[in-house]
C-alpha positions as MATLAB code, in Angstrom:
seq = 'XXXXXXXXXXXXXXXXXXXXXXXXXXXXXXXXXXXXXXXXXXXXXXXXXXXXXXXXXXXXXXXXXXXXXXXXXXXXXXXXXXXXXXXXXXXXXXXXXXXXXXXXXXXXXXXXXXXXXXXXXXXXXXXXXXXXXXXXXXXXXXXXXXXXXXXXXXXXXXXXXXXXXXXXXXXXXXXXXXXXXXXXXXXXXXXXXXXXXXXXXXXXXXXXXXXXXXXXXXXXXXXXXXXXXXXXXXXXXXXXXXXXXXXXXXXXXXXXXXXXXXXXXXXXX';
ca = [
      94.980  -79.648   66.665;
      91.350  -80.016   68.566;
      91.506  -83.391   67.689;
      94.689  -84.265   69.322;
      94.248  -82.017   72.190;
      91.079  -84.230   73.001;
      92.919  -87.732   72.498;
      95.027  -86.738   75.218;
      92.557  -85.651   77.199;
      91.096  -88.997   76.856;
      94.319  -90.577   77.441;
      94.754  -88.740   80.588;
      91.230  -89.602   81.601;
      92.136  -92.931   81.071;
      94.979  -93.045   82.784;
      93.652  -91.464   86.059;
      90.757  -94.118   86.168;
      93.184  -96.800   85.738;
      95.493  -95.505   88.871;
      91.872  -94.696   90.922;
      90.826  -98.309   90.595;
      94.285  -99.519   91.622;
      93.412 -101.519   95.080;
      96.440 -101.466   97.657;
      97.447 -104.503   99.067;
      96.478 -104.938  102.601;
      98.818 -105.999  105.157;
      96.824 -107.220  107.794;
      98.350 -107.556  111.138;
      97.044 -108.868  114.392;
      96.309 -106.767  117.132;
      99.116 -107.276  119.313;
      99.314 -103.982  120.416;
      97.848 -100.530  119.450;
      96.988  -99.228  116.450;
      99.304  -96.410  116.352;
     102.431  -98.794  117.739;
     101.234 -101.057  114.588;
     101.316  -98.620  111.790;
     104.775  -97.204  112.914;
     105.854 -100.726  113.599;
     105.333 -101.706  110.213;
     106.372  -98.736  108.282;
     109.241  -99.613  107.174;
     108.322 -102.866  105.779;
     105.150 -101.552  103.883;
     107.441  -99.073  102.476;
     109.643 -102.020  101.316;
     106.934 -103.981   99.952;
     105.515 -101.116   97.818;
     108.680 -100.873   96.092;
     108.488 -104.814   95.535;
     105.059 -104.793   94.312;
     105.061 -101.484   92.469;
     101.496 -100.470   94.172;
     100.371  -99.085   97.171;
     100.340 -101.155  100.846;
      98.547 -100.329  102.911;
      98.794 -101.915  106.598;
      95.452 -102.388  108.523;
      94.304 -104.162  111.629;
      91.392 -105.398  113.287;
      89.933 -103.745  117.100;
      90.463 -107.624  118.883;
      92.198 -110.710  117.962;
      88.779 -112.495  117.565;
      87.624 -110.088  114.570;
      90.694 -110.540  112.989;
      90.541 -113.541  112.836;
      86.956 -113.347  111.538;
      88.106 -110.740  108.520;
      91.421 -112.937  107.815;
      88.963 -115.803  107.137;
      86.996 -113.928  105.071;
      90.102 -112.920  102.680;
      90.254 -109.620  103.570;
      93.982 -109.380  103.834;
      96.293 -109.987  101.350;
      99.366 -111.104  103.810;
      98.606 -111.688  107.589;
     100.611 -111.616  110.233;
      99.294 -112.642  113.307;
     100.694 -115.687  116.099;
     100.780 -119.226  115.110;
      97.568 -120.995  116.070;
      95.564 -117.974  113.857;
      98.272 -118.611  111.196;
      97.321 -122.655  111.741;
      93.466 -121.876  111.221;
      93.961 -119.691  108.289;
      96.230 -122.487  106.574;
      93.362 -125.481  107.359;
      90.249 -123.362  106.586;
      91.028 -120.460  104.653;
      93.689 -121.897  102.385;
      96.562 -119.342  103.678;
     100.248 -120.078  102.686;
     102.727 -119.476  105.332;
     105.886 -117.701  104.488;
     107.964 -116.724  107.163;
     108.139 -115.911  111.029;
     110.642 -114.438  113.254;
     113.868 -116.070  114.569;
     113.293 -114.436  118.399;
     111.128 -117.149  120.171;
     107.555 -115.880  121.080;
     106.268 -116.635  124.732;
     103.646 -115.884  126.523;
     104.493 -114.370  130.122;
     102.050 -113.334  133.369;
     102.739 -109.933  134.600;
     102.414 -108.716  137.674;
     103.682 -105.460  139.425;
     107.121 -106.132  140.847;
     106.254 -104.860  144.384;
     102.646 -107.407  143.966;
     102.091 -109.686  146.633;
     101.210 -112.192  144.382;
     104.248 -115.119  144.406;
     102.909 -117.654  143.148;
      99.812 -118.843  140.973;
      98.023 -119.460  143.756;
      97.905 -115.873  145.204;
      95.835 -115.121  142.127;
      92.955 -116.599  143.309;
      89.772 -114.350  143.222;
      91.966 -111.473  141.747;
      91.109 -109.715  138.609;
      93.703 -111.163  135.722;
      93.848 -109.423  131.981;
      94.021 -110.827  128.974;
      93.999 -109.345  125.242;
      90.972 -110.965  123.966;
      89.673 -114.544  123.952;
      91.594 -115.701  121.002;
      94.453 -114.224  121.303;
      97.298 -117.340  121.742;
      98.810 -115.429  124.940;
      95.358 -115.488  126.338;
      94.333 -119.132  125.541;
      97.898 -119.924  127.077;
      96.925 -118.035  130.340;
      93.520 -119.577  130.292;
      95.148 -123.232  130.184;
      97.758 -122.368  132.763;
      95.196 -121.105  135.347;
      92.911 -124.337  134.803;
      95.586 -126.222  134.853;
      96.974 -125.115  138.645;
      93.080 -125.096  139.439;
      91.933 -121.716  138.643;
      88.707 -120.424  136.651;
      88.228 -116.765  137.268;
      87.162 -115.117  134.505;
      89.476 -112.459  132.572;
      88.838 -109.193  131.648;
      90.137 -108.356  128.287;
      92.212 -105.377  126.941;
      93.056 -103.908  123.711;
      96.898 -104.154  124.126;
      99.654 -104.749  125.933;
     101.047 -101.977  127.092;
      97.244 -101.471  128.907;
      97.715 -104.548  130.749;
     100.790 -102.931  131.991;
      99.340 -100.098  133.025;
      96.488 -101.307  134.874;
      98.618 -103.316  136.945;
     100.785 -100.945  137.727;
      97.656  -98.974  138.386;
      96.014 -101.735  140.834;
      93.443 -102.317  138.723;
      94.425 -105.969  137.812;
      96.791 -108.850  140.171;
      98.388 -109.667  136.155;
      98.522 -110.019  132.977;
      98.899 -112.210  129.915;
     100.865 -110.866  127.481;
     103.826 -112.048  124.735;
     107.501 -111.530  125.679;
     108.116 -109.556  122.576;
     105.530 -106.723  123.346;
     106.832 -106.866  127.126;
     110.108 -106.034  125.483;
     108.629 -103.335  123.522;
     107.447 -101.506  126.916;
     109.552  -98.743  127.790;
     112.392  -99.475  129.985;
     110.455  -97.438  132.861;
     107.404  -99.618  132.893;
     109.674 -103.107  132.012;
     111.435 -102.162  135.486;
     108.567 -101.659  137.511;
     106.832 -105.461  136.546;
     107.743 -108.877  137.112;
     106.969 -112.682  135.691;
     104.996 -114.101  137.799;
     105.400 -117.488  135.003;
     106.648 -117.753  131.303;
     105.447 -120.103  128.704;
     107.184 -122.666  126.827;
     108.667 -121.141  123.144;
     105.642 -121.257  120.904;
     104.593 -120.371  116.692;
     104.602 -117.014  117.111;
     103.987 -114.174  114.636;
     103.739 -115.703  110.840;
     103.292 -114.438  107.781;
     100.218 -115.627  105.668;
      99.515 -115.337  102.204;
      96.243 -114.850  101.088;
      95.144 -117.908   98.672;
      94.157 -115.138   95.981;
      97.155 -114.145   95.869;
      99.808 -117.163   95.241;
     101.057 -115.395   92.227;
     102.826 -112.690   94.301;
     104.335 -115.344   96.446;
     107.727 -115.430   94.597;
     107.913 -111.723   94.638;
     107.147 -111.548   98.110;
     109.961 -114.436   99.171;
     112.478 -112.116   97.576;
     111.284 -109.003   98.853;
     110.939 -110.281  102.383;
     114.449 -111.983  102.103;
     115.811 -108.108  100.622;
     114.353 -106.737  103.256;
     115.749 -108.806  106.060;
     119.244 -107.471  104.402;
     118.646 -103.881  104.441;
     119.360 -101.661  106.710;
     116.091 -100.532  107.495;
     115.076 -103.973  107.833;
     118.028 -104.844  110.479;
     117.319 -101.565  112.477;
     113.803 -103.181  112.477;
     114.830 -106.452  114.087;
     117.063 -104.516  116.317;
     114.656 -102.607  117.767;
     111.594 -105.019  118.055;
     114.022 -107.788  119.395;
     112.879 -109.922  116.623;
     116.834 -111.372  115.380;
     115.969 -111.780  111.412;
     113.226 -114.150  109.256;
     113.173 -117.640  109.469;
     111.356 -120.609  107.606;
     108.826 -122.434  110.081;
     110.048 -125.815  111.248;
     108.281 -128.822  110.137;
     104.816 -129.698  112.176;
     105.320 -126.519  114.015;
     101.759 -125.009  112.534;
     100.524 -127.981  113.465;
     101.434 -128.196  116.956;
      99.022 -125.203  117.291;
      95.999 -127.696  116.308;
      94.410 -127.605  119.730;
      94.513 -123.544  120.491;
      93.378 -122.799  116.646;
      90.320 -125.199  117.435;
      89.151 -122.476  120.139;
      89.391 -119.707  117.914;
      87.422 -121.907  115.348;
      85.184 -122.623  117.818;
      84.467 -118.927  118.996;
      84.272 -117.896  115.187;
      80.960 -119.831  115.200;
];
């Protein structure tokens, strides 16, 4: 009797180790906006993918685009999803496998408060303009659009969007970059009380990117992103982040992000 009450003792023991040293798979997603906004974002889909995967998820994030970019190089998350010229970086120098992105079309817009007397680009001159961190692709857009119409100032970077909002409301900042999809995300209160001051052309936005240690899973992750997209809490999701469903990237349109992904490359060295 003592010597079966100790075997499955043992087998307990055993058991609990195993489930201790069970890592979670980390769903790494850019910094877009908050970290609270993020996790409740994204609930619904770790849930989804822990039933897929039969082990925890766990979704994680980085405090700026540029040191997400650093740990997502490093292989620190097991699927990224971050905007396209990150994606394009991770695919040429980290071996990343893209999956998916979003039907909605991601753009880049300039904010400013909707009673600003800033009109046109060049009202902006000299005035403080935001931006969510140096890599981020809404903030290389703004960078290019200002040089481009002959403007240099330097921008003072936020954590997230609804911030940039905020501030400007605040008269702390002429505008903003930020993507069209977080604007939408604003509550309708703040949305009425801002303006585009320009938008940007449709761009890669938010993709998902396999980890190259990981190209096992990628069947199981197909289906279970595909499942999801069907369910209902995967519709609500789409629904309520204005997102319209999952679709396959079009051809060369990772690639078209060659030039912005070199600046984040650049400002990881």
């Amino acid at each position: 009797m003592r010597r079966t009450f100790v075997l499955i003792l043992a087998a307990w023991a055993s058991g609990q180790t195993m489930a201790q040293t069970v890592q979670p798979f980390r769903l790494g997603v850019a910094p877009h906006t908050s970290a609270r906004v993020i996790l409740e974002m994204y609930q619904p889909l770790r849930l989804h993918l822990e039933q897929a995967l039969g082990k925890p998820v766990e979704v994680v994030t980085a405090p700026d685009f540029t040191e997400f970019a650093r740990r997502m190089m490093h292989l620190d998350y097991d699927l990224a999803i971050t905007t396209g010229h990150q994606a394009r970086l991770a695919q040429t120098d980290a071996g990343y496998t893209p999956l998916i992105t979003y039907i909605a079309d991601f753009r880049a817009v300039t904010l400013v408060a909707g009673d600003s007397k800033v009109k046109q680009i060049s009202d902006l001159k000299g005035k403080q303009v935001l931006g969510l961190s140096s890599t981020s692709l809404v903030t290389l857009w703004g960078q290019h659009w200002l040089k481009s119409n002959g403007l240099s100032q330097p921008l003072r970077y936020i954590s997230a969007s609804d911030s940039v909002a905020h501030l400007i409301l605040e008269n702390q900042a002429a505008a903003g970059f930020a993507s069209l999809a977080n604007y939408q995300s604003l509550p309708r209160e703040l949305q009425s009380k801002l303006r585009f001051l320009a938008i940007s052309e449709p761009m890669a936005g938010r993709v998902y990117m396999l980890n190259p240690q990981q190209l096992a899973l990628k069947s199981t992750l197909d289906s279970a992103l595909q499942n999801f997209a069907q369910s209902d809490s995967g519709k609500s999701y789409f629904v309520k982040y204005k997102l319209d469903g999952y679709r396959m990237l079009k051809p060369k349109e990772l690639e078209a992000m060659d030039p912005f992904a070199a600046e984040v490359r650049q400002t990881l060295k």
